[in-house]
C-alpha positions in Angstrom: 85.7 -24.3 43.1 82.8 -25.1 41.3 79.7 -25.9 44.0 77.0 -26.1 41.1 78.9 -29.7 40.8 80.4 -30.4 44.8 80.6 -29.1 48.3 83.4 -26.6 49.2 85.0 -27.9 52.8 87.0 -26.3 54.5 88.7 -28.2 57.8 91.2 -27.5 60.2 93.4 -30.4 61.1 94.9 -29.1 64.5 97.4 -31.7 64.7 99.0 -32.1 68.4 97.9 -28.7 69.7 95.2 -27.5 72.3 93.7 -29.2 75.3 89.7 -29.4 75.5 90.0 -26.1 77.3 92.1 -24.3 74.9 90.0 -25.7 72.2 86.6 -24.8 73.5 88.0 -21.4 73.9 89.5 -21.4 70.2 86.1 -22.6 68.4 84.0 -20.0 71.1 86.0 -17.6 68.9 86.1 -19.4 65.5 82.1 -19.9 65.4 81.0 -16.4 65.2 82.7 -15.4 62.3 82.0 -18.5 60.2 78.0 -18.7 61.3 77.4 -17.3 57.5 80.1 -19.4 55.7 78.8 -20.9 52.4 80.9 -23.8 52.6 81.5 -26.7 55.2 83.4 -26.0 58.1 84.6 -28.7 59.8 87.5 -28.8 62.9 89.7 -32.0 63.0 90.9 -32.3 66.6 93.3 -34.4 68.7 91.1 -37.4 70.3 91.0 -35.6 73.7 89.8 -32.2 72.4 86.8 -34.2 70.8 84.8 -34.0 73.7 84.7 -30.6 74.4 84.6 -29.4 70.5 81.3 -31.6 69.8 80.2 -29.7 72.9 81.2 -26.4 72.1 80.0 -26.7 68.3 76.4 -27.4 69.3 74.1 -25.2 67.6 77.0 -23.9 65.4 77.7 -24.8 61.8 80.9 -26.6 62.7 80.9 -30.3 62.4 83.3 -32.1 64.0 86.6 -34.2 62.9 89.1 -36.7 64.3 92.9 -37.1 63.0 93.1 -41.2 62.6 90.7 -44.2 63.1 91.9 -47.9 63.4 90.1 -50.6 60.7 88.9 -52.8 63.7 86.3 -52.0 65.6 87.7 -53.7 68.9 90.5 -55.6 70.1 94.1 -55.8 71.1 95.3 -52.5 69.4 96.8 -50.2 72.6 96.7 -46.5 72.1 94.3 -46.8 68.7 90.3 -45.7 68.2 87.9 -47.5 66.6 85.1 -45.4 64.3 82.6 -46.7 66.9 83.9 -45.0 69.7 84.3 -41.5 67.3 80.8 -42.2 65.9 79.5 -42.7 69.6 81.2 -39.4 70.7 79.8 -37.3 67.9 82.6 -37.2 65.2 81.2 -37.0 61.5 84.5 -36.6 59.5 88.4 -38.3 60.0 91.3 -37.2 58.4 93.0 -40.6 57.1 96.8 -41.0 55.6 98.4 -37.6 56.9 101.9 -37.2 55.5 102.8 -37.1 59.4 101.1 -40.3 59.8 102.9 -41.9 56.8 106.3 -40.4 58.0 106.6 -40.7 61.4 103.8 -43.4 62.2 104.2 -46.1 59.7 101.4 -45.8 57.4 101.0 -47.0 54.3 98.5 -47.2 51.3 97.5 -50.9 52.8 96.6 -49.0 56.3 95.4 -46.1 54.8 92.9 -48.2 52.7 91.6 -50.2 55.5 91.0 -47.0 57.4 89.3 -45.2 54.9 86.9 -48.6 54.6 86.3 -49.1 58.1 85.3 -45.1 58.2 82.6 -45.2 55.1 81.2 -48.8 56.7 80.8 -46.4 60.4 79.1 -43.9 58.2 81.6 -41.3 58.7 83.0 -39.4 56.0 87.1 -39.9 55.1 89.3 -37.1 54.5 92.4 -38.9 52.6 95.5 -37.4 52.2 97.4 -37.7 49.3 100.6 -36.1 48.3 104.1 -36.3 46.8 107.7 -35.4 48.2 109.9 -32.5 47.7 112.4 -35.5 45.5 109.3 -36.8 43.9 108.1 -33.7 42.6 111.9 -32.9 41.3 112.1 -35.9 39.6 109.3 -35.3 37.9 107.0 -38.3 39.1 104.4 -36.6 41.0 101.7 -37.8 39.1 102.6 -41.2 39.3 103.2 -40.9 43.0 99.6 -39.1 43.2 98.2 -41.9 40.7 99.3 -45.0 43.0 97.8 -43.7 45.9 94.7 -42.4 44.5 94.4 -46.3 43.5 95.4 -48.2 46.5 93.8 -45.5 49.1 90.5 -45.9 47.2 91.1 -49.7 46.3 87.7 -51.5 47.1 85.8 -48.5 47.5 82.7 -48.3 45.3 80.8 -44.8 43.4 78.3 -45.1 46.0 80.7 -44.8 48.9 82.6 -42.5 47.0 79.9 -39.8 47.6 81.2 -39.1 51.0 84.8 -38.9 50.2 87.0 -36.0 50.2 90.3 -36.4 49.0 93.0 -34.0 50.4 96.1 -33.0 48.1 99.2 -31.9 50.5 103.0 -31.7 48.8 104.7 -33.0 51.6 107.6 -30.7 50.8 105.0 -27.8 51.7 103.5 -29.1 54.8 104.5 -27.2 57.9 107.4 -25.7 55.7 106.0 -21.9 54.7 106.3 -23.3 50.9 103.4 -23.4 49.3 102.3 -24.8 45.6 101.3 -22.0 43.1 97.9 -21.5 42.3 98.6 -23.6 39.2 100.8 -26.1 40.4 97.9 -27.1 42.8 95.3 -26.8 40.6 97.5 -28.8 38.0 97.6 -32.0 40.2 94.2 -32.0 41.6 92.8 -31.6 38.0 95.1 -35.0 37.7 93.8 -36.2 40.9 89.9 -35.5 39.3 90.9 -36.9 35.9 92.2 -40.4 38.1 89.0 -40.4 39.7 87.1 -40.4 36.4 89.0 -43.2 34.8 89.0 -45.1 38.1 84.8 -44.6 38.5 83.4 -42.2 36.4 83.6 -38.3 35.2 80.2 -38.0 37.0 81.4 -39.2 40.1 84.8 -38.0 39.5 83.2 -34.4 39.1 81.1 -34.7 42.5 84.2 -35.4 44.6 85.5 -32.4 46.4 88.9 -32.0 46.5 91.1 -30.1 48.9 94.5 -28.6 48.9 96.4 -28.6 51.9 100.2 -27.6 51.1 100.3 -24.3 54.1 97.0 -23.0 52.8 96.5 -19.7 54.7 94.6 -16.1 54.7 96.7 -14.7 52.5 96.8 -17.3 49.3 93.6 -18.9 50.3 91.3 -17.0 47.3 94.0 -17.5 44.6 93.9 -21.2 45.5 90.6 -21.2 46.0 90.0 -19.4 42.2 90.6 -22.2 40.8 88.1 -24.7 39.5 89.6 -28.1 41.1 90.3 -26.7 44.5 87.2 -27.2 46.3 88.4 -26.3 49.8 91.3 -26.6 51.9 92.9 -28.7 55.0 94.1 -25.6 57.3 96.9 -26.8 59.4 99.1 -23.9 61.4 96.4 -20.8 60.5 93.4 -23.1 61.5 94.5 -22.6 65.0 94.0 -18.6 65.4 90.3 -18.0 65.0 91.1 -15.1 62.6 93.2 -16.2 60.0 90.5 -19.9 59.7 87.4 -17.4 59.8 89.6 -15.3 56.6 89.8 -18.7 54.8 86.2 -19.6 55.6 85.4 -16.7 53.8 87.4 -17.1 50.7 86.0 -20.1 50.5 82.5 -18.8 50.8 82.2 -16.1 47.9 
């Protein structure tokens, strides 16, 4: 991390778990023992959890996330949610392009690119996922893999609006799997990731990005990730959901 330059974040993207009144009870217990975190924490919940987390959070140092947001802000899309509707609620951050939303959902870099639009234009803040596969990575392409969506993700997006963009760097192939990069591997792509941004904008806006890993980040590797000087943070999947092992992450991510 370096936070002379950018913000360290650290989010929790719960996935499908909790109902409003297992996740009030989980972020009663999470706020205390991140009320002193020098960092941003931030809980990305399922749509019907939102609710009762913005209510839960009040007075707390927790901001708020949703998992997805459609590109339109109305119409004929059944089952979608438009930024307006998040905005409305009291959302400030989204997760965009989840490995899990590109895998099982049908997303692509086209979808992921109007989402991520659609969220700056709300005044929201995008969280965009970016990452390569297990065959990727032993093939030896992840960078271009990384590269190509880095560029179409961000395609349209100018400096300005680049400001409040956090760009998350998940390995699929260690994403629910209890694999996990090596402090260098990760710190190894999002130095590329920060080096794509620069020739894409500029080094000055390249360098105020924040970057996250978020290849099964938890307590026990989170400071050696964390060490290094590209990793500005983490998306917490499985630990973010035991108040514990998020608060231990908060922490790392704090000193």
């Amino acid at each position: 991390m370096n936070k002379a330059l950018r913000k360290a974040v650290i989010a929790g993207n719960w996935k499908m778990n909790k109902t409003p009144s297992e996740a009030t009870q989980l972020l009663n217990e999470i706020a205390p023992l991140v009320k002193d975190a020098d960092c941003e924490v931030i809980a990305c919940v399922p749509y019907v959890d939102i609710a009762a987390a913005v209510e839960a959070t009040k007075g707390t140092n927790i901001k708020v996330g949703a998992e997805n947001a459609h590109w339109e802000e109305k119409g004929a899309f059944t089952g979608e949610i438009s930024t307006g509707m998040l905005k409305e609620i009291g959302v400030e951050y989204v997760v965009l392009g989840h490995s899990e939303r590109r895998q099982y959902f049908g997303e692509t870099d086209e979808t992921v690119n109007k989402r991520t639009k659609a969220v700056l234009k709300a005044g929201l803040k995008p969280i965009v996922c970016v990452g390569e596969l297990k065959w990727e990575r032993e093939c030896g392409i992840t960078e271009e893999v990384v590269a190509r969506q880095i560029k179409l993700d961000l395609y349209d997006v100018t400096a300005e609006e680049l400001k409040n963009v956090i760009i998350a760097y998940e390995p699929v192939w260690a994403i629910g799997t209890g694999l996990t990069a090596t402090d260098d591997q990760a710190e190894e792509v999002c130095a590329f990731i920060r080096a794509t941004l620069a020739k894409l904008y500029s080094k000055e806006a390249a360098d105020g990005v924040t970057i996250q890993y978020g290849g099964s980040m938890n307590d026990g590797n989170a400071a050696g990730l964390l060490s290094k000087e590209n990793i500005d943070g983490g998306l917490i999947g499985g630990a973010s959901l035991v108040a514990e092992k998020f608060a231990a992450i908060v922490a790392a991510a704090s000193k």
